[in-house]
C-alpha positions in Angstrom: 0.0 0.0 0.0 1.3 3.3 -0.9 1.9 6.0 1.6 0.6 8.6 -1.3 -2.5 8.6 -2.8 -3.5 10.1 -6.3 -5.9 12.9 -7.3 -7.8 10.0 -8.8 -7.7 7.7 -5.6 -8.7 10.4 -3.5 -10.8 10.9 -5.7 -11.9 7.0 -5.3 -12.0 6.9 -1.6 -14.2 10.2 -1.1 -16.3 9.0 -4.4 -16.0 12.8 -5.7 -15.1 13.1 -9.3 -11.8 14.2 -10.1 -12.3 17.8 -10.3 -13.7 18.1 -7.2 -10.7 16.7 -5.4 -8.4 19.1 -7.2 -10.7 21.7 -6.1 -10.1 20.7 -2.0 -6.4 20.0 -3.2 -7.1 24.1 -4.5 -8.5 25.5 -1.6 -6.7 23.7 1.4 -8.9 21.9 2.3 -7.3 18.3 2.4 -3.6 17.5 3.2 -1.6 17.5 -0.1 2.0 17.7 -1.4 3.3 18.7 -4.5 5.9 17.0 -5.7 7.4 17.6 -9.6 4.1 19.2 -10.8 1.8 16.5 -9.6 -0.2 16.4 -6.6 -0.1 13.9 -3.8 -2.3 12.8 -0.8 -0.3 11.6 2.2 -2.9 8.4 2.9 -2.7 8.9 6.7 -3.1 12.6 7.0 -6.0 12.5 5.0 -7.6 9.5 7.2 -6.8 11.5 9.8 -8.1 14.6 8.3 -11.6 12.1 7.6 -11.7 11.1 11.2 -11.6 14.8 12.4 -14.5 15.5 10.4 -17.1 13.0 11.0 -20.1 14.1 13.5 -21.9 11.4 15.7 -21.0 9.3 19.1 -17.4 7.7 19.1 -17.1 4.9 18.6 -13.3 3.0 20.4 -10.7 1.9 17.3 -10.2 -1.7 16.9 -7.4 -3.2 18.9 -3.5 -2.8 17.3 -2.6 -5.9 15.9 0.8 -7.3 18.6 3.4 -7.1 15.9 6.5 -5.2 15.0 7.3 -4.7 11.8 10.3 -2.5 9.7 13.5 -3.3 10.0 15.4 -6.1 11.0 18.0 -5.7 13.9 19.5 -8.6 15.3 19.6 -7.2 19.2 16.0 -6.0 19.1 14.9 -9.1 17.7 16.7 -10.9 20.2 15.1 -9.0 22.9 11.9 -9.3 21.4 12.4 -12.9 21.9 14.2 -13.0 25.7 11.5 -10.6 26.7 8.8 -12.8 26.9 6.8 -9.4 25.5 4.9 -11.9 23.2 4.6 -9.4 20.2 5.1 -11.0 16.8 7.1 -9.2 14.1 7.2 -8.7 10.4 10.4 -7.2 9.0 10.6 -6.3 5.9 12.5 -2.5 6.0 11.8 0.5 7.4 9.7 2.1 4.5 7.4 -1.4 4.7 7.5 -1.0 8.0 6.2 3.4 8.2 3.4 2.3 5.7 2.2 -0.6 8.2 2.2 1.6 11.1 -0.4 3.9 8.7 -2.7 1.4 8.2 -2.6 0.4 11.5 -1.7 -3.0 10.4 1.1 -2.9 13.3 1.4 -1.3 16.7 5.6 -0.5 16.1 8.2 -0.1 13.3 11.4 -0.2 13.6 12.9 2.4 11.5 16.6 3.6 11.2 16.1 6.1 7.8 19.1 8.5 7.2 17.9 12.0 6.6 19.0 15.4 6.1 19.2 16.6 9.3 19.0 13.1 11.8 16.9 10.1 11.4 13.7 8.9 11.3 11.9 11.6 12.7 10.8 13.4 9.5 9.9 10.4 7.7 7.6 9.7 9.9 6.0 13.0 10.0 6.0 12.8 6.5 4.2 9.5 6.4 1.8 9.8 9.5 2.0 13.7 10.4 1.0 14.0 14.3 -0.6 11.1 14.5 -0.1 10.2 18.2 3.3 8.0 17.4 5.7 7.9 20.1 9.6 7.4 18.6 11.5 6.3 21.3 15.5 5.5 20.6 17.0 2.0 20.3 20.4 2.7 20.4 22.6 4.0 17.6 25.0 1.6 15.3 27.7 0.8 12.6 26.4 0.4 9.2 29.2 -0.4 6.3 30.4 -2.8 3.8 30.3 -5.9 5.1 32.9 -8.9 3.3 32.8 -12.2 2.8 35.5 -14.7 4.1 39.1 -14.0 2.3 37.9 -10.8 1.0 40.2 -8.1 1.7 40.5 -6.1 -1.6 37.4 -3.9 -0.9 37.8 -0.9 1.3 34.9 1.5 -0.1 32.4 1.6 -2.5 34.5 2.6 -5.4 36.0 -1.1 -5.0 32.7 -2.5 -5.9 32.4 -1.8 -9.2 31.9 -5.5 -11.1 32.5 -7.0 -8.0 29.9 -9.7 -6.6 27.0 -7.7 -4.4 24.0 -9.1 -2.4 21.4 -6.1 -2.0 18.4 -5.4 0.2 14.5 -5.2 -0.9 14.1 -1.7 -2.4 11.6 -1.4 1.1 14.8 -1.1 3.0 16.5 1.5 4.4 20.0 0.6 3.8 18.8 -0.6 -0.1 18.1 3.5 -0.3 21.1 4.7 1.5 23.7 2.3 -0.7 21.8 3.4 -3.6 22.6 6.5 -3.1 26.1 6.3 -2.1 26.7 4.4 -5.2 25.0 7.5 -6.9 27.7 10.0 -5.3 30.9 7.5 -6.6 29.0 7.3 -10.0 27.6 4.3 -10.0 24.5 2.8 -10.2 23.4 -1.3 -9.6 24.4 -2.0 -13.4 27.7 -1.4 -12.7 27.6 -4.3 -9.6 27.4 -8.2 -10.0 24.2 -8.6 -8.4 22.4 -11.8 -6.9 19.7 -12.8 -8.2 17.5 -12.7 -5.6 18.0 -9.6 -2.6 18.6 -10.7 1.2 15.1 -9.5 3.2 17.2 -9.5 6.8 20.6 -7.9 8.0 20.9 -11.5 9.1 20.4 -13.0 5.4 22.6 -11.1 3.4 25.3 -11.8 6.2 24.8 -15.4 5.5 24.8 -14.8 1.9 28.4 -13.8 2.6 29.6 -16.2 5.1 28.6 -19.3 2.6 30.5 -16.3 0.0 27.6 -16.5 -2.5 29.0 -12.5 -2.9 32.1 -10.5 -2.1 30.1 -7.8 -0.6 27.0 -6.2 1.1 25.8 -2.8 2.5 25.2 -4.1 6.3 26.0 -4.1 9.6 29.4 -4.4 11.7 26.9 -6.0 14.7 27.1 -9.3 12.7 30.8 -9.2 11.3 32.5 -11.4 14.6 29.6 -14.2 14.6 29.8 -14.7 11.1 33.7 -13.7 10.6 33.0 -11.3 8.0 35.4 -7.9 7.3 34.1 -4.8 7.7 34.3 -1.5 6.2 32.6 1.0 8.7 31.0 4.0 6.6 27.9 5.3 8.7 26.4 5.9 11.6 22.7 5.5 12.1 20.2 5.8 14.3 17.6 2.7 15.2 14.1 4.4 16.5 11.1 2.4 17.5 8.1 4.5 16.3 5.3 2.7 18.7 1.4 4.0 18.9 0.6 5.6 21.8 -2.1 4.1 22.7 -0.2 0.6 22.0 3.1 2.0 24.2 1.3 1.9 27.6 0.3 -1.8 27.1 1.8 -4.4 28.9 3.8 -6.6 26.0 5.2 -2.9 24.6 6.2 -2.1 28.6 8.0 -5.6 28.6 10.0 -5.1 25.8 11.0 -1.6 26.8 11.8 -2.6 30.3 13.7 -5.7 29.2 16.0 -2.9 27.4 16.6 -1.3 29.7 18.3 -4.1 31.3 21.6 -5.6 32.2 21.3 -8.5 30.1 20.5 -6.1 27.3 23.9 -4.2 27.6 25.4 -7.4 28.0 24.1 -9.2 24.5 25.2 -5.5 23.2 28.4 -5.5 23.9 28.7 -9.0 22.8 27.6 -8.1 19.5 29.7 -5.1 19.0 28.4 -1.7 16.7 26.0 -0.8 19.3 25.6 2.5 21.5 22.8 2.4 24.1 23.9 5.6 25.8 20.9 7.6 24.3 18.5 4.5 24.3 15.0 5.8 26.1 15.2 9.2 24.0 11.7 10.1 22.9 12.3 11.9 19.2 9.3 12.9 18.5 5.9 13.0 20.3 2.7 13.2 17.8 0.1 15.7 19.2 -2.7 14.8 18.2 -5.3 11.9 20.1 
């Protein structure tokens, strides 16, 4: 489901004729971007913006569905295991994972999107405006070129060029960030020896490398000691969990969050490597509205 909708599915979902949705588009009246000369409908601001205008008791909003979905981090979905929280997940990247959370499909995301000024937090403005979504920090960690076994002849991306890659679904936000750094050393996928088939997990396309079905992948250093991969550091990045607020309060969300918080957690951190929880519990953004 696309975050966006078009003058002609807004115009679908209000059953208007098209006119008369360029008309609100016109006038104000309903949450729009433009973007290149065309005219877009962020699909949760104007559910939102539906919601705020209907008349008539209240009625409650079905239950959140217990599952996390975005982006795959192997210490979050460890302690979503060890936590005994009992939510489910569904990664399948960040963007996947923002459009979800919109349709109310899931009650978290993880999300770890590099942006122009931080992470994250205007994405999901973008996507949900101020819907009442709490972003609370996982911890930051190292994202880079990660190598398979006896690999030692890569030490950036302008070393990739016709070399063996494994990429991410286009859903993901590392797929986005490599494509882009490939954009800034002139390159684009074409000029990469690409698998066939793209690795849906961090944990996946490190595998992909261990059994050295590539030389290379954009990844993270977390998994370059268990599955003796090299590693290239080359960002930073923030991971955020972007939670409901309504969902935040309910007991398997305050299990998780607590179990975080914990010793144990710091202590399967540092065993991993990459990770820094010093800023872990930092709310990034608060949406206003109920």
């Amino acid at each position: 489901m696309s975050e966006y909708l078009t003058t002609r599915e807004l115009a679908d979902l209000l059953r208007i004729g098209e006119r008369k949705a360029y008309d609100l588009a016109s006038s104000g009246e309903v949450p729009c971007v433009r973007a290149m000369g065309k005219l877009l409908f962020p699909r949760a601001e104007v559910i939102a913006w539906l919601n705020a205008s209907r008349s008539g008791p209240q009625v409650a909003e079905p239950p959140l569905p217990p599952i996390v979905a975005g982006s795959h981090d192997p210490l979050l979905d460890w302690a979503l295991r060890e936590s005994g929280s009992g939510l489910a997940t569904y990664y399948d990247g960040s963007f996947d994972g923002l459009s979800r959370l919109g349709a109310r499909t899931a009650q978290a995301a993880a999300l770890h999107i590099h942006e122009e000024h931080g992470f994250n937090t205007q994405s999901l403005r973008d996507a949900l405006g101020e819907a009442p979504v709490v972003l609370y920090e996982v911890s930051r960690r190292e994202r880079g070129l990660l190598l398979a076994p006896g690999i030692s002849d890569i030490a950036g991306f302008d070393d990739l060029k016709a070399r063996r890659v494994v990429l991410r679904q286009n859903s993901a936000a590392s797929q986005r960030l490599f494509d882009a750094q490939l954009e800034a050393h002139g390159m684009t996928r074409d000029d990469l020896e690409t698998l066939p088939t793209c690795a849906r997990t961090e944990e996946e396309l490190a595998v992909a490398l261990y059994d050295s079905k590539a030389d290379a992948g954009f990844g993270l250093g977390a998994l370059a000691g268990l599955y003796g991969l090299g590693f290239v550091p080359t960002h930073t990045e923030r991971l955020d969990l972007a939670i409901w607020r309504r969902a935040y309060f309910d007991p398997p969300m305050q299990k998780l969050l607590r179990f975080m918080q914990s010793d144990r957690f710091a202590q399967r951190s540092a065993e991993f490597g990459g990770y820094d929880l010093a800023q872990m519990g930092s709310v990034h953004h608060n949406g206003a509205s109920g």
